[in-house]
N, C-alpha and C positions, 0 to 999 in steps of 0.2 A: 788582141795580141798578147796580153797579157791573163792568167787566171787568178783569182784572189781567193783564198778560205782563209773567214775568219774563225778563232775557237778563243776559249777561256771565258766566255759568259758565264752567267749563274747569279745565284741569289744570297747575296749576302748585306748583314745587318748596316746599318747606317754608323759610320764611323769605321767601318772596313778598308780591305781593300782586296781589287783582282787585280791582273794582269791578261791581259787581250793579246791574242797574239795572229796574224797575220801573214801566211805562206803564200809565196807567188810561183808562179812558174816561169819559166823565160830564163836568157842567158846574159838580158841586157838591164839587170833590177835595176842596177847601180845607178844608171841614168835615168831612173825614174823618179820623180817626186812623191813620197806615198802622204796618205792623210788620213783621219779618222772624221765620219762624223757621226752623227745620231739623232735619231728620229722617233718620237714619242706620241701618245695617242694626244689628237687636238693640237699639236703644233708641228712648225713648217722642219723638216732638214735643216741641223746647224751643224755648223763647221765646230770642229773640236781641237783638229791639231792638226799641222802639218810639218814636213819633213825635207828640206832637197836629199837628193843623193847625196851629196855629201856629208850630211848631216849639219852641215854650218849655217845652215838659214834654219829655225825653226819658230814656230807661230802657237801659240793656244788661243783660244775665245778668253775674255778675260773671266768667264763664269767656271774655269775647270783651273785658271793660270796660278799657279803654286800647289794645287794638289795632284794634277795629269803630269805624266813624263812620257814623252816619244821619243824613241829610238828605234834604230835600225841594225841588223848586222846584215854586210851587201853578200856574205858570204855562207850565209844560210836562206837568201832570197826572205827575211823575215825584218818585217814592222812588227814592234810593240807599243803598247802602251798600257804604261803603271798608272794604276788608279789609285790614288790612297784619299784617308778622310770621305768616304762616297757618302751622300746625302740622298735620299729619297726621291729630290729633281732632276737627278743622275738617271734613274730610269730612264731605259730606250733600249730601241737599235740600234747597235755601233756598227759600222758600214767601214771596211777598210777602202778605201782609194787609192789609186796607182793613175798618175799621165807623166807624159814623155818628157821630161827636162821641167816642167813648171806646172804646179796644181793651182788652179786657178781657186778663191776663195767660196764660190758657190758649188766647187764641185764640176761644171759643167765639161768639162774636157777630160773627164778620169773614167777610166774604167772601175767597177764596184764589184766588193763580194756580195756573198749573199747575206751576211748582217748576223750580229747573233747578240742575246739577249739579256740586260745585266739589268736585273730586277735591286735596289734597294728598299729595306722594311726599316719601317721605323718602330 
């Protein structure tokens, strides 16, 4: 019901930062909960951040918590998220997520984009 593309990956030094950004489609964003997470070679999909529509509930893993920021604007249908300070175990694919009023912590109820890829070098 929903379409996700995510962009702003790339490869940048350790101690950088990007900014990931996240386009939906639909007329009903506002009510949707969006998230990020990422997924790296040898280990399982981890939750990174989440978002309500409102933006008044928000969550990080405590491994990104003081260097990640999520936000949303409901009126450009667009999640972001700032990455600063990035480390090397930042590596992965960052997966935007979108479900209907509440995103469940493993992901299971959201709809996904297609991911894109935020290389850190040390």
């Amino acid at each position: 019901q929903v379409q996700l593309v995510e962009s702003g990956g790339g490869l940048v030094q350790a101690g950088g930062s990007l900014r990931l950004s996240c386009a939906a489609s639909g007329r009903t964003f506002s009510t949707y909960a969006m998230g990020w997470f990422r997924q790296s070679p040898g280990k399982e999909r981890e939750f990174v951040a989440r978002i309500s529509g409102s933006s008044f509930n928000i969550y990080y893993a405590d491994s990104v918590k003081g260097r990640f920021t999520i936000s949303r604007d409901n009126a450009k249908n667009t999640v972001y998220l700032q990455m600063n300070s990035l480390k090397p175990e930042d590596t992965a694919v960052y997966y935007c997520a979108a479900a209907p009023f509440v995103l469940t912590h493993d992901g299971s109820n959201a709809h996904w984009g297609q991911g894109t890829q935020v290389t850190v070098s040390s």
